[in-house]
Structure formats: C-alpha cells, structure tokens
C-alpha positions as CSV (number, residue, x, y, z in Angstrom):
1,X,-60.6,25.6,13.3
2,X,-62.4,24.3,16.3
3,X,-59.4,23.5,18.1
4,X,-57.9,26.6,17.6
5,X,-61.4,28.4,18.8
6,X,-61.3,26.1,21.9
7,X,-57.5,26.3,22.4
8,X,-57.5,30.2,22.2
9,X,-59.5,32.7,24.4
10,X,-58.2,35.4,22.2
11,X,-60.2,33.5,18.9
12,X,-62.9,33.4,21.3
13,X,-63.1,36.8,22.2
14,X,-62.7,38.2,18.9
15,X,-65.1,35.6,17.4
16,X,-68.0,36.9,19.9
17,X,-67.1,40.4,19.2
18,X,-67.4,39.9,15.1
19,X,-70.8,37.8,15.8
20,X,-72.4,41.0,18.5
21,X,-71.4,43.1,15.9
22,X,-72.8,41.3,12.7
23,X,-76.0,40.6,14.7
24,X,-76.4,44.3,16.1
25,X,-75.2,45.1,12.2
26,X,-78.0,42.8,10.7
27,X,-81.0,44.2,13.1
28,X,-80.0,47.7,12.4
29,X,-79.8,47.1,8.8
30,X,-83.3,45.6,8.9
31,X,-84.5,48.0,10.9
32,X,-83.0,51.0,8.6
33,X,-84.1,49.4,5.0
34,X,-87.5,49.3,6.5
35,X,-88.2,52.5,8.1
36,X,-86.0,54.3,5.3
37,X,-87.5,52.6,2.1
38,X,-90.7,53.6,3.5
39,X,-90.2,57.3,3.7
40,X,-88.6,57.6,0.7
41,X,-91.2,56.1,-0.9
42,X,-93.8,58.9,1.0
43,X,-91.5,61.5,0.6
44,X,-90.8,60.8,-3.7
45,X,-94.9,60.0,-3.5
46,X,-95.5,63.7,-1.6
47,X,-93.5,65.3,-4.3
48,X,-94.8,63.9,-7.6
49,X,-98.7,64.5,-6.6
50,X,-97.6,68.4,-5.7
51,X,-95.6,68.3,-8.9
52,X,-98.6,67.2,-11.1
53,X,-100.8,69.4,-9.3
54,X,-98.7,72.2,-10.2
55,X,-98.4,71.6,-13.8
56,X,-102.2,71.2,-13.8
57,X,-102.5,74.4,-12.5
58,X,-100.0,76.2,-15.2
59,X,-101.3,74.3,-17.6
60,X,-105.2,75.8,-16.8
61,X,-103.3,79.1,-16.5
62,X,-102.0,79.4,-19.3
63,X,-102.8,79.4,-23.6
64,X,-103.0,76.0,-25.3
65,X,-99.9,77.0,-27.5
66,X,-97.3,76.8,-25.1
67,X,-98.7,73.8,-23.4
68,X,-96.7,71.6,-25.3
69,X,-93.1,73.7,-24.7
70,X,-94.4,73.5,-20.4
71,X,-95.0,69.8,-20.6
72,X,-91.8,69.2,-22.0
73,X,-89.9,71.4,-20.2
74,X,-91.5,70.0,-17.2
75,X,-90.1,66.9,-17.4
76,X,-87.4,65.4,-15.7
77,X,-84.4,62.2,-15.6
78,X,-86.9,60.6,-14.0
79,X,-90.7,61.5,-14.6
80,X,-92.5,62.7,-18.1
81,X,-95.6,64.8,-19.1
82,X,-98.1,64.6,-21.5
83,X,-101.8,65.6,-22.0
84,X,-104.9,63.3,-23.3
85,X,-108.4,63.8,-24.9
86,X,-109.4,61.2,-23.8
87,X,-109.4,59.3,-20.2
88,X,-106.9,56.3,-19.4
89,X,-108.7,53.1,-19.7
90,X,-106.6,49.7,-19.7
91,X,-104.2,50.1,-17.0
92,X,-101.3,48.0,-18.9
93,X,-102.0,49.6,-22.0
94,X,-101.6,53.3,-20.2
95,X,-98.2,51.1,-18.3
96,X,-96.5,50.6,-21.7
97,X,-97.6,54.3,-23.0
98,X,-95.8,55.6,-19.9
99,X,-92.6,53.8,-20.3
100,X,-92.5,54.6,-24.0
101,X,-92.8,57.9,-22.9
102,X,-90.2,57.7,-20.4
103,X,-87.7,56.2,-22.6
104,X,-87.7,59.6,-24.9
105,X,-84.8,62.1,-25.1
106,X,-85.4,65.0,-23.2
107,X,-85.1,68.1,-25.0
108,X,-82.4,70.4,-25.0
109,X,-82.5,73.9,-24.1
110,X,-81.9,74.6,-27.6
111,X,-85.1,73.6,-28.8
112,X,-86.5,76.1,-26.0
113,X,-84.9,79.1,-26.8
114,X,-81.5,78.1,-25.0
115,X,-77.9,77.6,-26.1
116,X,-77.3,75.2,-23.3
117,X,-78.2,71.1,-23.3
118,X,-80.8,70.1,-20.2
119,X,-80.0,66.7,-19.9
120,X,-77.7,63.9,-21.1
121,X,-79.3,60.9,-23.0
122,X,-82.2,59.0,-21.3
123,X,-81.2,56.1,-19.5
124,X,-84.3,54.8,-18.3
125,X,-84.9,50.8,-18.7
126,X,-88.9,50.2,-17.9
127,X,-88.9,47.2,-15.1
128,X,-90.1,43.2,-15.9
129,X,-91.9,42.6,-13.4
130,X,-95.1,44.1,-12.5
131,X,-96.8,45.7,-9.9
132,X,-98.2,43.9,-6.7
133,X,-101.3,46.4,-7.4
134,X,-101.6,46.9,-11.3
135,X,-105.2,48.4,-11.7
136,X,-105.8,51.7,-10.8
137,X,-107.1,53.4,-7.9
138,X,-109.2,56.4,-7.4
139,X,-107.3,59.0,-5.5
140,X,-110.0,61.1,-3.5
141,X,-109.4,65.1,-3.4
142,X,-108.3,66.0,0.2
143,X,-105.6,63.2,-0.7
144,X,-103.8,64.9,-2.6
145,X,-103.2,69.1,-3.5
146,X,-106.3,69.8,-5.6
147,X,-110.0,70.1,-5.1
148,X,-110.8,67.0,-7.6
149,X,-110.2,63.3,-7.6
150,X,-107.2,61.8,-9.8
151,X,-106.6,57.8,-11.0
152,X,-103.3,56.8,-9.6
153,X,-101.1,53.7,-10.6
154,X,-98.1,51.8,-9.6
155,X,-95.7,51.2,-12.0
156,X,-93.1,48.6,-10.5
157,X,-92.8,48.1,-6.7
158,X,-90.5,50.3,-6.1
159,X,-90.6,54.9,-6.9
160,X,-92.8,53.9,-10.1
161,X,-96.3,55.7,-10.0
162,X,-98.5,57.4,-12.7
163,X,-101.2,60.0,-12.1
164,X,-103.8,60.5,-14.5
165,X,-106.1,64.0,-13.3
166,X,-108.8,65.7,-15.4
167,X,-107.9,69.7,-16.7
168,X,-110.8,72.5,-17.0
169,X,-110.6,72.0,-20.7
170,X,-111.5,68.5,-20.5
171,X,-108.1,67.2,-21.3
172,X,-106.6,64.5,-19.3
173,X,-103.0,65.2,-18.0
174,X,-100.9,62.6,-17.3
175,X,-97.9,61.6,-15.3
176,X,-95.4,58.8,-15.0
177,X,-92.4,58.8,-12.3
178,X,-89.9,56.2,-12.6
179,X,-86.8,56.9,-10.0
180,X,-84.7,54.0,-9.2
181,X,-84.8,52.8,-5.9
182,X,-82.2,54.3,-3.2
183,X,-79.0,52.4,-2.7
184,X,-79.3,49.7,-0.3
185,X,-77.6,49.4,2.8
186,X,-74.8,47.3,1.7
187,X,-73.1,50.1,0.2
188,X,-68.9,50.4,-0.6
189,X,-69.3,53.3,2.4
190,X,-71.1,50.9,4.7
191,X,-68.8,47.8,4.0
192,X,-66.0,50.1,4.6
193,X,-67.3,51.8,7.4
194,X,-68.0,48.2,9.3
195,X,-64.9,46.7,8.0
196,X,-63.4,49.5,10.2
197,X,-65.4,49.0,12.8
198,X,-64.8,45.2,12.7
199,X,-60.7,45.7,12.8
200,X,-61.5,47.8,15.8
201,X,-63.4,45.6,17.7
202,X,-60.8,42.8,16.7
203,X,-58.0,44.8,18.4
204,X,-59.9,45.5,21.1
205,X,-60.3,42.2,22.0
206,X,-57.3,41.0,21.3
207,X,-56.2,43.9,23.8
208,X,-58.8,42.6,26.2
209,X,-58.3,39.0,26.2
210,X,-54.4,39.5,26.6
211,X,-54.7,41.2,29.8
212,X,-57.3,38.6,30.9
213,X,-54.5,35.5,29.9
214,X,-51.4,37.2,30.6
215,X,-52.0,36.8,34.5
216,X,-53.2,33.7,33.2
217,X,-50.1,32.2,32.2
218,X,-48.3,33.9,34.7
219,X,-49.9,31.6,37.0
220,X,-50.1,28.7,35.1
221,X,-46.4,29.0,35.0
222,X,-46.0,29.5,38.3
223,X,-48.2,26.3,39.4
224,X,-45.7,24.3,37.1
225,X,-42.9,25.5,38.7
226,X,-44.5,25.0,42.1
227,X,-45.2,21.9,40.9
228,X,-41.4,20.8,40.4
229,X,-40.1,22.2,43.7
230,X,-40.1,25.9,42.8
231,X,-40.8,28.7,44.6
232,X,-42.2,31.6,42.7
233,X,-44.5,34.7,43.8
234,X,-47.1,36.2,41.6
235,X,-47.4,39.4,41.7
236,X,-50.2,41.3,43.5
237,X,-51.1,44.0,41.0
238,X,-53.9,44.8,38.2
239,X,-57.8,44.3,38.8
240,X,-59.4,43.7,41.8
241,X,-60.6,39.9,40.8
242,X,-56.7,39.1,39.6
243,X,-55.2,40.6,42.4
244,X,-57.3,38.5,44.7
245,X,-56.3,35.3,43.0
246,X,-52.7,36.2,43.0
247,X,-52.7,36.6,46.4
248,X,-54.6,33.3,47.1
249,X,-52.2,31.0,44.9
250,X,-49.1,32.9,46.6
251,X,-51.0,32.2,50.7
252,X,-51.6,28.9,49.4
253,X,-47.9,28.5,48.5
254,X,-46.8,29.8,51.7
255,X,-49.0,27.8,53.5
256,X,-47.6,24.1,51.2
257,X,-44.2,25.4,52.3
258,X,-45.2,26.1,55.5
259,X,-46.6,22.6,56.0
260,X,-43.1,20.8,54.5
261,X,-40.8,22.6,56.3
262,X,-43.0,21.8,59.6
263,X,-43.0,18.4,58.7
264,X,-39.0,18.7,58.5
265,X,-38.8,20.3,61.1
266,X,-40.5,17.4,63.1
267,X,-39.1,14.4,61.6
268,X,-35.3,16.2,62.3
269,X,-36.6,16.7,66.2
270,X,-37.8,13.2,66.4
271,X,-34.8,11.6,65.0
272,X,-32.4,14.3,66.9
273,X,-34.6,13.6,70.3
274,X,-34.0,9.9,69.9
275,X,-30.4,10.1,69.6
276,X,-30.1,10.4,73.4
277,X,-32.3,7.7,74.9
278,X,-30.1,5.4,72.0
279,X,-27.2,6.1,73.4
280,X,-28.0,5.2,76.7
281,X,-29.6,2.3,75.8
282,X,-26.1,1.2,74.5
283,X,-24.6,2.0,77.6
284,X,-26.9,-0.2,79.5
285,X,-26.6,-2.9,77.1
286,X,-23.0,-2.7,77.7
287,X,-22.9,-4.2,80.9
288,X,-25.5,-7.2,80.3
289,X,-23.5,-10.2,81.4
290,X,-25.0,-12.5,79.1
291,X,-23.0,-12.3,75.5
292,X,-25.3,-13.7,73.1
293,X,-27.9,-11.4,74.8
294,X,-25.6,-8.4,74.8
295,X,-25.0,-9.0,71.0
296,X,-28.5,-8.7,70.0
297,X,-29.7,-5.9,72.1
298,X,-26.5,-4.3,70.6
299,X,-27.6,-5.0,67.1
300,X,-30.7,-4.0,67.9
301,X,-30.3,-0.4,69.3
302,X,-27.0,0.1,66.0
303,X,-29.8,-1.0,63.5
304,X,-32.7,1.5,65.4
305,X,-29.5,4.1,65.4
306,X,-28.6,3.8,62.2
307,X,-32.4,4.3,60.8
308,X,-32.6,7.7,63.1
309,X,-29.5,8.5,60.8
310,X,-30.9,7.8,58.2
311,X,-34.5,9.3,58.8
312,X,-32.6,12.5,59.7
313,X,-30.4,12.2,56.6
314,X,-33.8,11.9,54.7
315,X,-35.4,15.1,56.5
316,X,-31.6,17.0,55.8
317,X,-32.2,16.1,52.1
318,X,-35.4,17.2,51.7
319,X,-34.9,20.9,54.0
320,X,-31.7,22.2,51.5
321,X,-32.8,24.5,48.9
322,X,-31.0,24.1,45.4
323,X,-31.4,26.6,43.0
324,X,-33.4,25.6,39.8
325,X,-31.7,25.9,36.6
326,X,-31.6,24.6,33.4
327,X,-28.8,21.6,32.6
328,X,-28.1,18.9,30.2
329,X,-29.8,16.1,31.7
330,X,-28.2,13.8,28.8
331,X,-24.6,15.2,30.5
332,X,-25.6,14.7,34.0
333,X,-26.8,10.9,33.8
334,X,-24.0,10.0,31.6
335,X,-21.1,11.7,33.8
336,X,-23.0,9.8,37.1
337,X,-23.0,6.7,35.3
338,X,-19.3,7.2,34.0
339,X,-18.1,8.4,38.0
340,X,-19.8,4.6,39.4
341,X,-18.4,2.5,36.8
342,X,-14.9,4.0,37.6
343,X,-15.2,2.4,41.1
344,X,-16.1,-0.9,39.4
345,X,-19.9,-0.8,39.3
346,X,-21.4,-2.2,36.0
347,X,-22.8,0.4,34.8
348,X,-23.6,1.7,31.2
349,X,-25.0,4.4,29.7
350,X,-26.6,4.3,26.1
351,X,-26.4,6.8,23.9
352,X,-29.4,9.3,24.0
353,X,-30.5,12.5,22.6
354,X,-29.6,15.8,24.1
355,X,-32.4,17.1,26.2
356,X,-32.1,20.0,28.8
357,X,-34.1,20.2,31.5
358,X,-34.8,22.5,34.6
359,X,-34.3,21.2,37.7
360,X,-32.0,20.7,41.0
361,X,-29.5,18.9,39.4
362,X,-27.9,17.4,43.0
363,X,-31.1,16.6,43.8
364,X,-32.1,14.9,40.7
365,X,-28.4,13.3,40.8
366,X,-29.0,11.7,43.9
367,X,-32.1,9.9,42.9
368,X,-30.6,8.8,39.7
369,X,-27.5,7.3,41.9
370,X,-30.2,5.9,44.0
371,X,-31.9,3.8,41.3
372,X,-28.8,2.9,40.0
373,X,-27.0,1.7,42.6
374,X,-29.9,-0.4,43.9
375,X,-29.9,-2.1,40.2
376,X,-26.5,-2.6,40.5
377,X,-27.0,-4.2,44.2
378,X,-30.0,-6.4,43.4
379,X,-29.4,-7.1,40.2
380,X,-25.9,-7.2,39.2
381,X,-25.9,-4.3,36.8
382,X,-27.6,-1.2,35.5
383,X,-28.7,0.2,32.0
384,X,-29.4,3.6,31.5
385,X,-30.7,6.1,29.3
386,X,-32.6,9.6,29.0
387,X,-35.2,10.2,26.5
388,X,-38.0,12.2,25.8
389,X,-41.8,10.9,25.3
390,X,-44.5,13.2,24.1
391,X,-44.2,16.0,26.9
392,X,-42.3,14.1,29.1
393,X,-38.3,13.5,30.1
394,X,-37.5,9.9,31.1
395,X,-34.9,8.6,32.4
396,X,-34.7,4.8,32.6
397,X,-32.8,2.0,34.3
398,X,-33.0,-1.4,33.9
399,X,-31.4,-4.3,35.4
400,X,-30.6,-8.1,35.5
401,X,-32.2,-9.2,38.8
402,X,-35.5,-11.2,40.2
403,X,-37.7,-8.0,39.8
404,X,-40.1,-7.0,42.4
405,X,-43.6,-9.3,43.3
406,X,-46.4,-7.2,41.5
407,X,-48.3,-6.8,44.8
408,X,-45.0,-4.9,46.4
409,X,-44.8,-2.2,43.5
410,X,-46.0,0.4,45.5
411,X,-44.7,-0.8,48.8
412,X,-41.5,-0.5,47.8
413,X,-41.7,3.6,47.8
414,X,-42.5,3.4,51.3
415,X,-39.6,4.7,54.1
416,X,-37.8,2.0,56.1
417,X,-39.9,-0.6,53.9
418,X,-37.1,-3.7,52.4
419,X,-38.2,-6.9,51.0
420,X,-37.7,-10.0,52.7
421,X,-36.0,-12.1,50.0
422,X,-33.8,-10.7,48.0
423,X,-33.7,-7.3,49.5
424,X,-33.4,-8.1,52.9
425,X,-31.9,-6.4,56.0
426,X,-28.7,-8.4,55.5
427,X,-28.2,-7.0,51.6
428,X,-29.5,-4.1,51.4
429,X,-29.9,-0.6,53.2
430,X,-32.2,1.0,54.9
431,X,-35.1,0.9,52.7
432,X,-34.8,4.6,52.2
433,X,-33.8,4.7,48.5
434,X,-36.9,4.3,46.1
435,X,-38.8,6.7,48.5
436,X,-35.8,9.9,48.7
437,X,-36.0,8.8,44.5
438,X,-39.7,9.1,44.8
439,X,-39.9,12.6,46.6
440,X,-36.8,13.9,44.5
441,X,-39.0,13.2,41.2
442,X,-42.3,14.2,42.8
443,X,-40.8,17.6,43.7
444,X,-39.4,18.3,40.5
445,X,-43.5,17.7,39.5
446,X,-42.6,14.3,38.0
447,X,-42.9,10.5,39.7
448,X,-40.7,6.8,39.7
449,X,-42.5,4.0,38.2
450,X,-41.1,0.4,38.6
451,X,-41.8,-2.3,36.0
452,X,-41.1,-5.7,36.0
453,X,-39.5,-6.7,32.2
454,X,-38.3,-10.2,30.7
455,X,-34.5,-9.7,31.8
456,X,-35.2,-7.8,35.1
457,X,-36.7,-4.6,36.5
458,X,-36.6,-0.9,34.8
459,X,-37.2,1.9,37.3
460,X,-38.5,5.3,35.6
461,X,-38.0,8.5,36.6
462,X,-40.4,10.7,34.8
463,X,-40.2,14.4,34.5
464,X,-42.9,16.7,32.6
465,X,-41.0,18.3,30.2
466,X,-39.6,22.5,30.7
467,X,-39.1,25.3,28.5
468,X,-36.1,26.9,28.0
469,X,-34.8,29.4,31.1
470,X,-35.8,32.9,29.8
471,X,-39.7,31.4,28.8
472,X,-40.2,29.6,32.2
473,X,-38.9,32.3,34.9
474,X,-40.6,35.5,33.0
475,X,-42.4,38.0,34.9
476,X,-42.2,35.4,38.1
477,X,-39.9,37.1,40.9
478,X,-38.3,34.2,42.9
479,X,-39.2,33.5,45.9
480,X,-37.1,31.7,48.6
481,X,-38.7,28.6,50.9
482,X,-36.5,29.6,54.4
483,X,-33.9,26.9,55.2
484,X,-34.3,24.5,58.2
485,X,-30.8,22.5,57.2
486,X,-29.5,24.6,60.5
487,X,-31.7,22.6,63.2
488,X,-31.4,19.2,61.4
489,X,-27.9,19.0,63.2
C-alpha cells in the first residue's frame, strides 16, 4: 500500500481528497451534533412546560369529573398526565412512578366517545442509566408560562423531564416526557449522501491528477528518447506552468543539438582543413634526398593522414541521422556475427532470447562489429550473446586474449588512444573503435563496459530497455536534428 501511495500521484491525490473531506466531514459533524442536540433539547423543553401549563389551566377551568377523561386524552406517544393530593417527595421514587406511567396503553378513542383507535401499543422502554442531575429543582415563575413556581426533574440525559406544578384545588399535577433522542448524524441519508460526495471527489481527482501526469509522461518519455539519440518535441499547449516547461525541455533540446552538430561541424572543418597542408607536406617530403629520412617523414605525414580520415570518418558517423525504430536485436547480432564468420573470422553467436529493441539499427550494428572485430583481432576470437537484465538489454562479447591492464579501462574509450603492447600501432587501427562503440551506445542512452574475465576480456554494450513502438512515440511529434553529412565531404 505505501508503494503504490508513493508510486502513484493519482492515489495521492485521491487519498488527500478523501482525508479534507473526512476531516471537514468530522468538524461539521461535531459542530452539527452540538449546536443541534442543544436546540432540540430547548425547543422539546419550550414545548412540554407550555404543554403542562396548558393542561393546568383546563384542568382549573374546568369540573373535577372530566378531569380524568382531559388527562388522558392529553397524553401523548411520548409524555403522560396525572394528578396528585399530595406533593412529589423522593425524586427516584416519583422517577419509577413516571415510567410506570409511561409504559401504559394509551386509550383509544373508543373509550372517549370515538369509533376510531388514538394510538398503537406503547413502546416506551424507561432508560438504565440515570440522570447526571437526579434531584429536583425549583423552577421559578417567570421561567416558565404561569405565575407560580413548579419542581422540575431530569429523567435520563437525553428529552426525559418531569414537571410537578401545584393546581388551585390543591392537587399536584404531574408530568413526565420521555422522547427518544433525534437521530444522530450518521444516518443511512448522510452515509449515502457523503458516499456520493466521496465518489465525486475521487473522480475529480483522478480527473485532476491525469492532466497534471499526462504532460508528465509525455516528457518523461520524451527525455528517454532524447536520452537514446532521439529527437522528439513536446508540445506547447495546456496551462501556463506546463506550457512553459514544454517549451524549456524542447529549447534545451535544440540547444544539445545545437551544440553536437557544432561540434561536427568543427571536428569535419579541422580534419577537411588539414587535408591540404598534408598533402603538401608529402610533396615536399618527396624530394628529400636522404631515403631513410624520406621513408619516415613519409610514414609520418600517411599515419597523420590516415587519422584526419579517420577523425572525419568519426565526425561523418556521428552527423547521419537514422531513423529509430523498433528491431529484433537477437536477429541483428546473430546475422552480424553469421556475415564475419563467412569471411573467416571466429566468431559465434549463442543462442539468446528474443528481445526487440528501439534503436538505429546501423548505428548500433557498427558498434557491435566494432567490439567484435577488435576481439577477434586481439584476441583470436569472439563470443557473443544478447540478453536482458532487470531493465536493461546487453549485449556481450567475450574473447581469448591478454585483456586490458585495470588502470587503462577507461583510457581505452578515448579517440586515437592504442595500447603499447598488444594493441600497438603496428596491429591495430586507429584507436577509434571502443570510443565510436562508446558514443553509439551512449546515444542510444546506454554505455560499453570492459571487463577483464579468467579466459579473456568481455566488452558490454548496455542499453536501458524500450517499450514497444505504439507506447514509446505516443503523443510525441518527431522532430528532425538537421543533417551536416553534406559539409563533412
């Protein structure tokens, strides 16, 4: 559950809504019990003393026969009337009296003169607990509707009260009132009416936090694909906060491919530039009488010529643009490694899962053919095999040679840069290999990691891991880096 509510800014959203509103929810309820419960309980007190004070009055109004018909007629689901000669005394004694009397039948209008029933059977159950206050207390007369004091007492804590009040006759009338208390807030209406309320609030922010991670992904997509060499353009549209980023991350892109293709641009003028001043130098060297001297100046200026080649073979690499697409890497490796052992390199390919992969598959080809051919070179022959670790695509090959000293693992990478031993001047190239294998990988968002193992070295290309065409290039419009293959001539 905590993963998903960190992983998730949907959860989140929706948790925070559910948590205002059972807060906001709670303090209202609160709130509502309190203020309501206590003018119920004025209101039901207002009405039983101006009840009681009205049968008082009917009762002084009117002969002693029919008292008894009024006081039962008077009485209700909830209260009862009766008259005493004498005055309440004990206060639980009067209690019980009053819930005896409350428990009685009312009567029907039968026994009244009338064919039709008052009320259904009493229901009444007389409470457990008692009263915070269980004595009685004088009510004074300008509490209450008549010009004389009463004795009033609590019943249970909640609408129970009884009124004892003194008649003209000398008679003592009293009064008990026992109505449940009102439904609490927690009612079936109120669960349904916030359950409601809470499925609203859950699809609004749902709603919300979609628009908020759409544009999200959008460019978290896009700064993977940038990542691996690709050129995509958000676009510029929706609130003012997202269409500001957008438009940073696509400057910022322009500005990266800006910077690359200047840095192309210069490497291709340098190495185009020295072509000349090469060339004359060879013509000069031409005439040098001395032999053994003309022999090294000419190796000299063909090894200096052949590393402005090859710098501006590097820079032509790096200015073509290759579409992106998704292949079979399993089927590109294998058919590389199947096309150089047909010439007679020693090179196998073990079986591997399938795995398909986006990327610039001549790109990716060439860096493959790089590794392999320099395991085949330096160590006599080459291993390979694709497989995927975790989020990852690897592609691994291993050879039989003297490996690399652990202190030249990273030199390697750089341009130009050849070992002294075993990859010398004399058996190797150019030195140009590992670091056009390095940029490949590193432009497709991966990296090349060399290893020295018990029978050799394994060189690693590692890729992050794609998703399938349709998922990675929604809702991101391409966007094409300008060529600068046309001036690396």
């Amino acid at each position: 559950m905590i993963q998903i509510w960190t992983r998730s800014l949907t959860v989140q959203f929706i948790g925070l809504m559910l948590l205002a509103l059972a807060v906001s929810q709670g303090i209202g309820a609160a709130m509502f019990l309190g203020e309501r419960g206590e003018a119920l309980q004025k209101a039901a007190k207002s009405e039983f003393l101006s009840r009681c004070a009205s049968i008082a009055q009917v009762l002084e109004t009117t002969p002693a026969s029919v008292h008894e018909d009024i006081l039962r007629a008077s009485g209700t689901t909830y209260s009862r009337f009766w008259v005493t000669a004498e005055a309440p005394g004990d206060a639980a004694a009067w209690r019980e009296e009053a819930f005896r009397q409350l428990t009685q039948p009312l009567p029907s209008f039968t026994s009244l003169g009338s064919p039709a029933k008052l009320a259904g059977p009493n229901v009444f159950t007389p409470p457990t607990t008692p009263p915070a206050d269980p004595n009685w207390r004088e009510l004074p007369a300008h509490a209450w509707p008549l010009s004389r004091p009463a004795k009033f007492l609590s019943l249970n804590d909640a609408n129970g009260m009884g009124l004892a009040v003194r008649l003209k006759d000398g008679g003592w009338l009293n009064t008990a009132l026992a109505k449940p208390a009102p439904s609490g807030f927690w009612t079936e209406q109120s669960m349904v009416s916030i359950g409601l309320t809470a499925v609203l609030l859950c699809a609004i922010a749902a709603f919300i936090a979609r628009g908020i991670t759409r544009p999200m992904r959008r460019m978290a997509a896009a700064a993977e694909a940038l990542g691996r060499g690709e050129q995509s353009a958000l676009p510029e549209t929706g609130p003012d906060d997202i269409r500001r980023t957008a438009e940073a991350f696509n400057l910022m892109q322009a500005r990266l491919q800006r910077f690359v293709d200047d840095r192309t641009r210069m490497l291709a003028a340098i190495g185009h530039d020295l072509r000349t001043p090469i060339t004359s130098l060879r013509l000069r060297a031409e005439f040098v009488q001395d032999e053994e001297t003309r022999e090294k100046m000419l190796a000299t200026i063909e090894e200096l010529r052949s590393m402005t080649e090859a710098g501006l073979a590097f820079a032509r690499e790096e200015s073509l643009v290759e579409e992106t697409r998704a292949v079979d890497l399993r089927s590109l490796v294998e058919s590389l490694c199947d096309d150089l052992a047909e010439i007679g390199q020693d090179v196998a390919f073990e079986d591997s899962a399938r795995v398909t992969q986006r990327c610039r598959p001549d790109a990716l080809r060439r860096a493959v053919r790089n590794l392999v051919e320099n395991a085949v070179r330096y160590g006599g022959e080459a291993r390979v095999r694709v497989a995927s670790v975790g989020k990852s695509v690897e592609i691994v090959v291993e050879d039989r040679g003297p490996g690399i000293p652990q202190e030249a693992m990273e030199q390697v990478f750089a341009p130009f840069f050849r070992l002294e031993e075993s990859r010398s001047r004399e058996t190797g190239g150019m030195g140009l290999g590992l670091a056009i294998a390095r940029t490949i990988a590193r432009r497709h968002g991966g990296d090349v990691a060399l290893a020295n193992v018990a029978a050799g070295l394994r060189a690693t290309i590692m890729l992050p891991a794609t998703e399938t065409p349709s998922a990675a290039r929604r809702d991101r419009p391409a966007l094409r880096a300008p060529a600068v293959s046309a001036q690396l001539t």
